[in-house]
C-alpha positions as CSV (number, residue, x, y, z in Angstrom):
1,X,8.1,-23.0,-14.7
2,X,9.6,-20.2,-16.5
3,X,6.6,-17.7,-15.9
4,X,7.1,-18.8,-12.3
5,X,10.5,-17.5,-12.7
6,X,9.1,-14.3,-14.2
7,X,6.6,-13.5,-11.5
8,X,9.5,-14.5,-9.1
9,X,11.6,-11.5,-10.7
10,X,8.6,-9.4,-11.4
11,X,8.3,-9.4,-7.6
12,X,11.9,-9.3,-6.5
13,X,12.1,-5.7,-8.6
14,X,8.4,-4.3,-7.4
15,X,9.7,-4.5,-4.4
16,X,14.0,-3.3,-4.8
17,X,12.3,-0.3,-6.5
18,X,9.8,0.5,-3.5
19,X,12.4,0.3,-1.3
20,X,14.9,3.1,-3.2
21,X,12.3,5.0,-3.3
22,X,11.4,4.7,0.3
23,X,14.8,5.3,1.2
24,X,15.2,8.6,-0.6
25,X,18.6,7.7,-2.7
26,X,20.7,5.5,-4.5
27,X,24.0,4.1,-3.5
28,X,26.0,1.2,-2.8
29,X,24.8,1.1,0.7
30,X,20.9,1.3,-0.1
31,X,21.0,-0.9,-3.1
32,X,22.7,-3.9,-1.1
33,X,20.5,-3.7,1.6
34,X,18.0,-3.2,-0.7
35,X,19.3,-6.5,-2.0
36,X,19.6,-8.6,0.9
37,X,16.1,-7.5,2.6
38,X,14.7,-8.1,-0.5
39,X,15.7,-11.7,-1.0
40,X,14.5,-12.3,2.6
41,X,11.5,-11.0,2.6
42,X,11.0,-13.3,-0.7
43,X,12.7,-16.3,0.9
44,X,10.5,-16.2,4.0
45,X,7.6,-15.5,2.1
46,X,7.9,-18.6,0.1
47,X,9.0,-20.4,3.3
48,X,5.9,-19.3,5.1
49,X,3.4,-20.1,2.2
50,X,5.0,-23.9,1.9
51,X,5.2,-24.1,5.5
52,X,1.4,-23.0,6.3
53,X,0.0,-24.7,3.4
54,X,-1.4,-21.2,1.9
55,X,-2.0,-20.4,-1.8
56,X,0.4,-17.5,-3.2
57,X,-1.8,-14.8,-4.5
58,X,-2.6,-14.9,-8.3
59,X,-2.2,-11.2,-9.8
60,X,-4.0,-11.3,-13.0
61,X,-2.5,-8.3,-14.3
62,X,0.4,-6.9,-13.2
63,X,0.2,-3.5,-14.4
64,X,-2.6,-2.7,-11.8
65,X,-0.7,-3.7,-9.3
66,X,2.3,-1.4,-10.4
67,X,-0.5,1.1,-11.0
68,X,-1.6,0.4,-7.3
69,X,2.2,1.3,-6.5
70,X,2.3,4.4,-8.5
71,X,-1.3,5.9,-6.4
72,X,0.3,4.8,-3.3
73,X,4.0,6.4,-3.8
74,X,2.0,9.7,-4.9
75,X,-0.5,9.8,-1.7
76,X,2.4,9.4,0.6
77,X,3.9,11.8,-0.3
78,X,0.9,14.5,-1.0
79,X,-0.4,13.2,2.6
80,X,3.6,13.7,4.5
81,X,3.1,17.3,2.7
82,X,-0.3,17.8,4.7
83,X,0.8,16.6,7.5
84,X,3.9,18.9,7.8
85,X,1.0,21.7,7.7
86,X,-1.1,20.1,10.3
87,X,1.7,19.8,12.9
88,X,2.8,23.2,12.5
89,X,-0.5,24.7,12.5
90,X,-0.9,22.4,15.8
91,X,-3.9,20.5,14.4
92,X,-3.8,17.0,16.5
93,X,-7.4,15.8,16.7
94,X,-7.8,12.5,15.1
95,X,-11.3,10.9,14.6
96,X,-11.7,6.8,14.3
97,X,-14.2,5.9,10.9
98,X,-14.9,3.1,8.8
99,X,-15.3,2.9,5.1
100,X,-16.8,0.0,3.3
101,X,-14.8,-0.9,0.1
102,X,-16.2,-1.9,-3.1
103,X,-14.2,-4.8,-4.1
104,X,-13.8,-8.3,-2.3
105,X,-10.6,-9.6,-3.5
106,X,-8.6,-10.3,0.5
107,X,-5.5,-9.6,-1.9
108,X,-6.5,-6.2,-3.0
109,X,-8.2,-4.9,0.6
110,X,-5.2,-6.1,2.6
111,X,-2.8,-4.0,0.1
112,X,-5.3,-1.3,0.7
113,X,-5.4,-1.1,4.4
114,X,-1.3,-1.7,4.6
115,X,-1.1,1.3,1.6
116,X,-3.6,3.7,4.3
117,X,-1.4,2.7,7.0
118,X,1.7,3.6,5.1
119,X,0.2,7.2,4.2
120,X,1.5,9.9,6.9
121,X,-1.8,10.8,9.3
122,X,-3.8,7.6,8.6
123,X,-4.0,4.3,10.3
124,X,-5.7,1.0,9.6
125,X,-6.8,-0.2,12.8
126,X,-8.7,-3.1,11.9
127,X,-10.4,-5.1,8.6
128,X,-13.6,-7.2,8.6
129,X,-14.6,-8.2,5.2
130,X,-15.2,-5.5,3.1
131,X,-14.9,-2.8,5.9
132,X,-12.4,-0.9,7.1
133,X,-11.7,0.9,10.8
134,X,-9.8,3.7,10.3
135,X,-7.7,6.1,12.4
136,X,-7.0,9.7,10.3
137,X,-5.8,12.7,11.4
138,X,-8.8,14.9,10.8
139,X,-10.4,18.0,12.0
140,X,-13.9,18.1,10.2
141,X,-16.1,16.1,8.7
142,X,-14.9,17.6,5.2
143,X,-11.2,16.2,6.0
144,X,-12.8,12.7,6.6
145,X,-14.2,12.9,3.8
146,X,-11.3,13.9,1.6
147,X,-9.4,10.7,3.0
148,X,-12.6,8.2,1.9
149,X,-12.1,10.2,-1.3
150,X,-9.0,8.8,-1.9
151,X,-9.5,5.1,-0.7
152,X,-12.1,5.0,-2.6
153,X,-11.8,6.6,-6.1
154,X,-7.6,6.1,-5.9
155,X,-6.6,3.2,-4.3
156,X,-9.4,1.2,-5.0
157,X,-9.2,1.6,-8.2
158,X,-6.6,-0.3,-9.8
159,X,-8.7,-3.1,-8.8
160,X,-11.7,-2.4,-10.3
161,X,-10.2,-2.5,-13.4
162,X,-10.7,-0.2,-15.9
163,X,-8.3,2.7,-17.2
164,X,-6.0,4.6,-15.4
165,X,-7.0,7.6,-16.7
């Protein structure tokens, strides 16, 4: 029950933290409606998961997870900085592609897909399996192959296991 309680809270400030820094700042405004959304999203969560009968997700090791978080928060914000260039140099060609991951945990490829979709010029547009349908911004086959790069040796990593470095 207690380590319940832990993973409960564990959760509840993975996610308070993702949204300051999503949001750019800290106040009193964003940290009560980083509050309430927060409990919400945790309260219908566990709603949903009782409701539908589903098993909750076991993370074996919650550092990879954070270390997942870490990868993500750095790649949005590389990829919003190449972006910026793209729309002023008037790049807008965009090319669909899939990419086959290595790892077959759902967990893990659905956190990858939503973390490709969250990066600026990047879209997940659909996941079967292992394989991914992607939507990037990209105007050769080089650029294409910078954003597998990442999925690939970055985001997919944590779950591998291994060492961060």
């Amino acid at each position: 029950m207690r380590r319940e309680w832990m993973s409960r809270f564990f959760k509840f400030i993975l996610l308070l933290g993702f949204w300051i820094v999503i949001c750019g700042e800290l106040n009193r405004r964003t940290l009560i409606t980083g509050l309430i959304s927060v409990l919400v999203v945790l309260i219908v969560t566990e709603y949903s998961f009782r409701k539908y009968e589903s098993q909750q997700v076991l993370i074996r090791h919650h550092f990879h997870l954070l270390w997942f978080l870490v990868i993500v928060l750095i790649e949005i914000f590389l990829a919003a900085y190449q972006h910026i260039l793209r729309v002023m140099a008037g790049e807008d060609r965009s090319i669909i592609f899939e990419l086959e991951l290595n790892i077959e945990d759902e967990f893990a490829i659905a956190l990858i897909a939503n973390a490709i979709t969250l990066t600026p010029g990047t879209m997940t547009l659909q996941v079967h399996n292992q394989t991914l349908t992607i939507l990037g911004f990209a105007e050769t086959n080089d650029d294409v192959d910078d954003i597998c790069h990442v999925i690939l040796h970055k985001f997919q990593k944590p779950f591998l296991g291994g060492d961060p470095l």
